[in-house]
C-alpha positions in Angstrom: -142.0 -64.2 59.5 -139.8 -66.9 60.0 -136.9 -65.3 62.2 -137.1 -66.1 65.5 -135.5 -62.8 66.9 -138.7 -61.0 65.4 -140.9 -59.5 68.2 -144.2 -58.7 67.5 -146.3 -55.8 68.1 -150.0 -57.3 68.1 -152.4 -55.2 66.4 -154.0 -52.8 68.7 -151.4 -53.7 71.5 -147.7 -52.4 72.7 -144.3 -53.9 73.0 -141.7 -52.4 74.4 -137.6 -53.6 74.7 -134.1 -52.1 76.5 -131.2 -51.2 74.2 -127.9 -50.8 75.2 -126.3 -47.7 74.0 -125.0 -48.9 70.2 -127.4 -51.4 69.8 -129.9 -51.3 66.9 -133.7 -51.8 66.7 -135.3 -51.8 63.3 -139.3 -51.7 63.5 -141.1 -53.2 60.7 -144.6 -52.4 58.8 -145.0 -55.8 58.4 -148.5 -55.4 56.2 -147.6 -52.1 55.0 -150.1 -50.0 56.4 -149.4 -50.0 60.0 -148.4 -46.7 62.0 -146.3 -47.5 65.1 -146.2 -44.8 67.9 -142.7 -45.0 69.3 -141.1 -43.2 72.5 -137.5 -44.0 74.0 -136.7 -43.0 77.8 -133.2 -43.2 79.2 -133.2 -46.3 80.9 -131.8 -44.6 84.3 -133.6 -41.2 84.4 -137.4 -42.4 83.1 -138.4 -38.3 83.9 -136.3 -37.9 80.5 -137.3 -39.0 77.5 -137.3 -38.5 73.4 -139.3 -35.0 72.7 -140.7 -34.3 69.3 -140.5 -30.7 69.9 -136.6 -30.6 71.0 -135.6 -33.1 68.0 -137.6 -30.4 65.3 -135.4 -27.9 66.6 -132.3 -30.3 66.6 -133.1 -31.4 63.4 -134.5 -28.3 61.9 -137.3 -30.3 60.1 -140.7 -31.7 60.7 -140.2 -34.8 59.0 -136.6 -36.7 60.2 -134.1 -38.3 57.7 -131.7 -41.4 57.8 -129.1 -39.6 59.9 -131.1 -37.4 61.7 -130.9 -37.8 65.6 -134.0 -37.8 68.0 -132.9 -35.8 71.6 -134.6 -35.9 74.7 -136.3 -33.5 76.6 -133.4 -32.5 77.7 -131.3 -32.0 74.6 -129.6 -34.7 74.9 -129.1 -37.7 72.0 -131.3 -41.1 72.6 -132.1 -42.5 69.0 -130.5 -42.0 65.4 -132.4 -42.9 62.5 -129.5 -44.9 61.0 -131.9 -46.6 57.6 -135.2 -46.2 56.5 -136.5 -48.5 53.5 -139.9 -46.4 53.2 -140.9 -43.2 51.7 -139.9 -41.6 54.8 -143.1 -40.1 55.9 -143.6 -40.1 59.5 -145.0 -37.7 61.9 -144.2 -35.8 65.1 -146.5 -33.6 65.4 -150.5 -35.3 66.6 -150.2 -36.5 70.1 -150.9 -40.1 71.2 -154.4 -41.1 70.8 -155.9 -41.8 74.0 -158.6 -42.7 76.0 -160.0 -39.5 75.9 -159.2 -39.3 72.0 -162.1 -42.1 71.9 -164.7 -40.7 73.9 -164.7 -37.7 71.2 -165.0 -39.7 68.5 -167.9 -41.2 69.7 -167.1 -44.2 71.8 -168.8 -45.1 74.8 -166.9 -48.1 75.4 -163.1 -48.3 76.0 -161.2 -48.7 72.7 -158.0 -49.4 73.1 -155.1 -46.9 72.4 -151.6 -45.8 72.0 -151.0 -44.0 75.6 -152.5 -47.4 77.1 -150.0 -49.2 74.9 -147.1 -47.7 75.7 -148.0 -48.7 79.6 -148.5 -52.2 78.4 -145.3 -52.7 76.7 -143.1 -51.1 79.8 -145.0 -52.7 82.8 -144.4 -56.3 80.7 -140.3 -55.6 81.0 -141.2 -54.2 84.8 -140.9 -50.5 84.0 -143.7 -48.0 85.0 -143.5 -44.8 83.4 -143.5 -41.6 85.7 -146.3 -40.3 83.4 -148.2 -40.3 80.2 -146.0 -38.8 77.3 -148.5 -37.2 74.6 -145.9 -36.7 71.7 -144.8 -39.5 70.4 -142.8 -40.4 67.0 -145.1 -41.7 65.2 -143.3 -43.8 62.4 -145.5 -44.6 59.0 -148.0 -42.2 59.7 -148.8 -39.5 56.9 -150.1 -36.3 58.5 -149.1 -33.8 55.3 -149.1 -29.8 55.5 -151.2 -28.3 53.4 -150.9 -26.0 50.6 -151.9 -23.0 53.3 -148.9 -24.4 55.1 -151.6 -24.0 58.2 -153.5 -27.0 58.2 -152.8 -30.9 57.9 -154.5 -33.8 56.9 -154.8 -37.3 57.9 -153.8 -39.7 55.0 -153.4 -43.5 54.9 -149.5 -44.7 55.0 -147.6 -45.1 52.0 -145.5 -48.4 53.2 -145.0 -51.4 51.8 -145.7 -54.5 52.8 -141.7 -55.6 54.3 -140.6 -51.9 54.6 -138.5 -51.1 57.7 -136.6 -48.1 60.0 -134.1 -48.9 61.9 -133.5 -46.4 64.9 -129.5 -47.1 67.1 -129.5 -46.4 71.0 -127.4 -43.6 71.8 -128.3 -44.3 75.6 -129.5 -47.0 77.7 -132.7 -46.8 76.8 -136.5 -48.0 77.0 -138.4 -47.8 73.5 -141.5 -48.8 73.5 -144.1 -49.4 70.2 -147.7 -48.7 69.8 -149.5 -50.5 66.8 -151.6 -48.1 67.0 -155.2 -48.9 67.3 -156.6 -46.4 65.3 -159.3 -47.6 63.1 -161.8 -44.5 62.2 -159.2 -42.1 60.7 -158.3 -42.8 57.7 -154.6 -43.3 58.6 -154.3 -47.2 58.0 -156.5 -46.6 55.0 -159.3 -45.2 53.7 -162.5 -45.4 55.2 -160.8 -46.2 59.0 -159.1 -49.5 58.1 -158.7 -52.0 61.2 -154.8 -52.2 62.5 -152.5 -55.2 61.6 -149.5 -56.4 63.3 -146.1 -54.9 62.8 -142.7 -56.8 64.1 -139.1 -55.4 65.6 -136.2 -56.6 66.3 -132.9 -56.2 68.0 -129.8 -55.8 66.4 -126.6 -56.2 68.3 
């Protein structure tokens, strides 16, 4: 990864950046099998933020397309999804993992996760979120209905090593990135593969 405007997201941890509205951001799977849990909150009002449920209403769809817009929970425009170079499978419907998340899949210790991360990437550009937002976008991740059209599934991603969205502002806005730590569902790949770095950038 040679360009130096590349950020990145260290496995396992969160990054976070401020657009401007009209600036670009495009997130990469860097290793092609990387989920990233991604929020945006308007950079003035932090008590509003990208929803998941508002946006599948906006959008009528579960799954958004290049061109599709992400709204707040106030109905309000905050990201576009202006390319996508992967399959297009993401999710918006499993919450963040948490803390919590952990102690019921057994862990005794703290293990890292994607709530913690998003704190970690904000509080590094000074900004403390009002609270913990559960729903998240969370780009790469395959979470299929089922053929009961009742029931999901947790699947590996099917990126590409290189393979990129690129969201544009359409506020001032805080998005922040979770490389999600998640290493005993089979979401990074079979078995519960460990997490890998994934990179952004800015683009003015």
């Amino acid at each position: 990864m040679a360009n130096e405007n590349l950020v990145k997201i260290p496995a396992g941890h969160g990054k976070a950046t401020r657009l401007t509205a009209g600036q670009q951001v495009k997130l990469i799977n860097t290793y092609g099998t990387q989920v990233v849990d991604t929020w945006a909150l308007n950079a003035y009002e932090l008590h509003e933020y990208m929803s998941m449920e508002s946006s599948r209403v906006w959008n009528k769809r579960l799954n958004p397309k290049v061109g599709d817009v992400l709204v707040t929970n106030r109905r309000r425009p905050i990201l576009t999804i202006v390319e996508d170079t992967t399959p297009g499978i993401h999710d918006t419907f499993m919450a963040a993992c948490d803390r919590y998340r952990y102690e019921l899949l057994g862990f005794k210790e703290y293990h890292r996760n994607c709530q913690d991360n998003m704190f970690e990437g904000l509080l590094e550009l000074g900004v403390t979120p009002p609270f913990p937002i559960a729903a998240s976008f969370n780009v790469f991740m395959n979470i299929p209905v089922l053929e009961d059209r009742n029931s999901v599934d947790f699947r590996p991603t099917e990126c590409e090593p290189g393979q990129y969205i690129t969201f544009r502002a359409e506020m001032d806005c805080y998005v922040a990135f979770s490389a999600c730590p998640q290493d005993v569902l089979p979401i990074h790949g079979v078995g519960g593969a460990p997490p890998k770095d994934a990179h952004f950038e800015v683009l003015d």
